[in-house]
C-alpha positions as protocol buffer text, in pm:
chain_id: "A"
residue {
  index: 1
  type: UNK
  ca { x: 194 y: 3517 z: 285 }
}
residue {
  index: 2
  type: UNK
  ca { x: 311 y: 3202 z: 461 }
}
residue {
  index: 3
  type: UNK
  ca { x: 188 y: 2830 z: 349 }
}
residue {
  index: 4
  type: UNK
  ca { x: 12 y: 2845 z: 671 }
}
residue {
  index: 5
  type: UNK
  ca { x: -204 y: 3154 z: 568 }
}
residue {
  index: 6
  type: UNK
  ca { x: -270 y: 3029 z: 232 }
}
residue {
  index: 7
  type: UNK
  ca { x: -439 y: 2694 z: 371 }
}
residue {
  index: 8
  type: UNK
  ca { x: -619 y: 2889 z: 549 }
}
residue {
  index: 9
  type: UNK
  ca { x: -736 y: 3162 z: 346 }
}
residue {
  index: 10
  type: UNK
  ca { x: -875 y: 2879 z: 88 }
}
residue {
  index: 11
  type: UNK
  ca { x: -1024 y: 2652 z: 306 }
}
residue {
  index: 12
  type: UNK
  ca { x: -1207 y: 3014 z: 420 }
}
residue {
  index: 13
  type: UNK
  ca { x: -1271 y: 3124 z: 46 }
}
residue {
  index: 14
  type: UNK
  ca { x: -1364 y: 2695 z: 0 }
}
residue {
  index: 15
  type: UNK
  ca { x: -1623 y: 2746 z: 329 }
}
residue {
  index: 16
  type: UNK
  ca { x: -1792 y: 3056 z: 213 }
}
residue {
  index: 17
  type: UNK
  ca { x: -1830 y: 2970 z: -159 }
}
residue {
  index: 18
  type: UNK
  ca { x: -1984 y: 2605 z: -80 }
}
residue {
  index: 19
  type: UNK
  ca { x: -2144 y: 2647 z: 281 }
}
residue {
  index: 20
  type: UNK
  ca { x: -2240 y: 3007 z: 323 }
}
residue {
  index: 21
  type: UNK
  ca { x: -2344 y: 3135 z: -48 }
}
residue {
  index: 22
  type: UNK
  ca { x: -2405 y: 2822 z: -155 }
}
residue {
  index: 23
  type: UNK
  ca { x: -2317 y: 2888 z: -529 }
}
residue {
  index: 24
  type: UNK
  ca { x: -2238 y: 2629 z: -785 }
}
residue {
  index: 25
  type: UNK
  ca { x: -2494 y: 2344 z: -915 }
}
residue {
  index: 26
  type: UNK
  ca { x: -2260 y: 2064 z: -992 }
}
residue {
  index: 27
  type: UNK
  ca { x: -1954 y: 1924 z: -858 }
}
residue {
  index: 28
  type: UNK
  ca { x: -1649 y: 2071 z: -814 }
}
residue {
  index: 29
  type: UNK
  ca { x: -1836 y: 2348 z: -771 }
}
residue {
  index: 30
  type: UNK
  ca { x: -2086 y: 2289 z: -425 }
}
residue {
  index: 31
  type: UNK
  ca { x: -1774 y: 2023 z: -296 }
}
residue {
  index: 32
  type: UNK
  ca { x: -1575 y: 2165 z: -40 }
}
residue {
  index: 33
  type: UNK
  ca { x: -1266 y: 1954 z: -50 }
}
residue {
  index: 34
  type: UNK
  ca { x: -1301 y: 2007 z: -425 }
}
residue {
  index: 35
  type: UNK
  ca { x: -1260 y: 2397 z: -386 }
}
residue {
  index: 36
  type: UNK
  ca { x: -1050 y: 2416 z: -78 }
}
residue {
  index: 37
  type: UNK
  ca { x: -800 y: 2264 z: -266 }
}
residue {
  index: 38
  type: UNK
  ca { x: -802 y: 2462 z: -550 }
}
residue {
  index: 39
  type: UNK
  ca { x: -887 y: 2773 z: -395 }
}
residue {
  index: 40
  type: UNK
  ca { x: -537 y: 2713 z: -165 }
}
residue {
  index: 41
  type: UNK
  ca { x: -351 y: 2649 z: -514 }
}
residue {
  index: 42
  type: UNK
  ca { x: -464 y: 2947 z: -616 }
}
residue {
  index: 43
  type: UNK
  ca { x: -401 y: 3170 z: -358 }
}
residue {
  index: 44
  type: UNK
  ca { x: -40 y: 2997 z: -328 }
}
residue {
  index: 45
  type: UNK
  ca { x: 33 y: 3052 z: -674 }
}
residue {
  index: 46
  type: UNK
  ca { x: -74 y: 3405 z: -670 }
}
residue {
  index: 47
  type: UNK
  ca { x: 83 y: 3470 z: -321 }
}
residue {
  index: 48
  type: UNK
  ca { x: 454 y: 3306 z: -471 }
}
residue {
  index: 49
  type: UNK
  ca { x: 431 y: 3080 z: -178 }
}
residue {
  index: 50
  type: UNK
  ca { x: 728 y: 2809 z: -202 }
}
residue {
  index: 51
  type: UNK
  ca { x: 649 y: 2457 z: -376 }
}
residue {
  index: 52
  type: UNK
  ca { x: 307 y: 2617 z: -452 }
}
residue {
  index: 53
  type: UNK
  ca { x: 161 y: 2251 z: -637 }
}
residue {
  index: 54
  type: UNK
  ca { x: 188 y: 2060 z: -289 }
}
residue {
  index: 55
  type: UNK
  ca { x: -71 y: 2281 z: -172 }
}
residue {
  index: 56
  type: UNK
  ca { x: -366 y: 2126 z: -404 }
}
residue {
  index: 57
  type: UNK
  ca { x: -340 y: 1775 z: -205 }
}
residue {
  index: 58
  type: UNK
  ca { x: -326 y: 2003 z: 139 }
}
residue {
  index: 59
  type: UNK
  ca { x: -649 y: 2215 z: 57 }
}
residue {
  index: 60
  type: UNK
  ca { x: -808 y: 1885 z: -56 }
}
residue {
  index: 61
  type: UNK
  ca { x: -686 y: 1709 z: 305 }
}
residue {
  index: 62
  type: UNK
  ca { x: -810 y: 2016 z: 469 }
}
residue {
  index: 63
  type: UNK
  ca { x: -1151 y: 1997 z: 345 }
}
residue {
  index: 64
  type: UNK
  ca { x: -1172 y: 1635 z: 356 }
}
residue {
  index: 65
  type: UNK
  ca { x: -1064 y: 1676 z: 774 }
}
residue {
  index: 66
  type: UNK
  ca { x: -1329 y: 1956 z: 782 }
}
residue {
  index: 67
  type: UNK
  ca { x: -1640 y: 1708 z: 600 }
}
residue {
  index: 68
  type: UNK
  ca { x: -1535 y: 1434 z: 862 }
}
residue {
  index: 69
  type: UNK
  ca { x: -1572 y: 1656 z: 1138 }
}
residue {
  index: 70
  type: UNK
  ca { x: -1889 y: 1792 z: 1019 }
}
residue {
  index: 71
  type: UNK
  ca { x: -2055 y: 1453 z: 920 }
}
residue {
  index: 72
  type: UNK
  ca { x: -1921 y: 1352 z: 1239 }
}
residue {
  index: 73
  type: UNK
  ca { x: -2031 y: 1614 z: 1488 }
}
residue {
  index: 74
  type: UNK
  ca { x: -2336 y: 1784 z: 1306 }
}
């Protein structure tokens, strides 16, 4: 799995978890910068992706870009 795919996989997992099933009462749980950043540290940990810990501040930009949009647009 490429750094690409792993960004991408956890903002998914991040999406589904917060938007979609809507599980968790209390932050970081229903916060999806929160989880898409440590959902991609996760998978790029499992996945032995290179310089795995750079991808927590990535998964957190991601779902920070993602909110902005959102609030933005919807």
């Amino acid at each position: 799995m490429t750094g690409i795919q792993a960004i991408a996989f956890g903002f998914a997992c991040a999406f589904t978890w917060v938007e979609v099933l809507r599980l968790g009462s209390r932050k970081p749980f229903n916060c999806l910068k929160c989880m898409a950043g440590w959902f991609t540290l996760i998978i790029a940990g499992v996945c032995h992706v290179d310089y795995w810990p750079f991808y927590l501040p990535v998964g957190v930009a991601v779902g920070a870009l993602f909110e902005g949009i959102k609030m933005r647009w919807f």
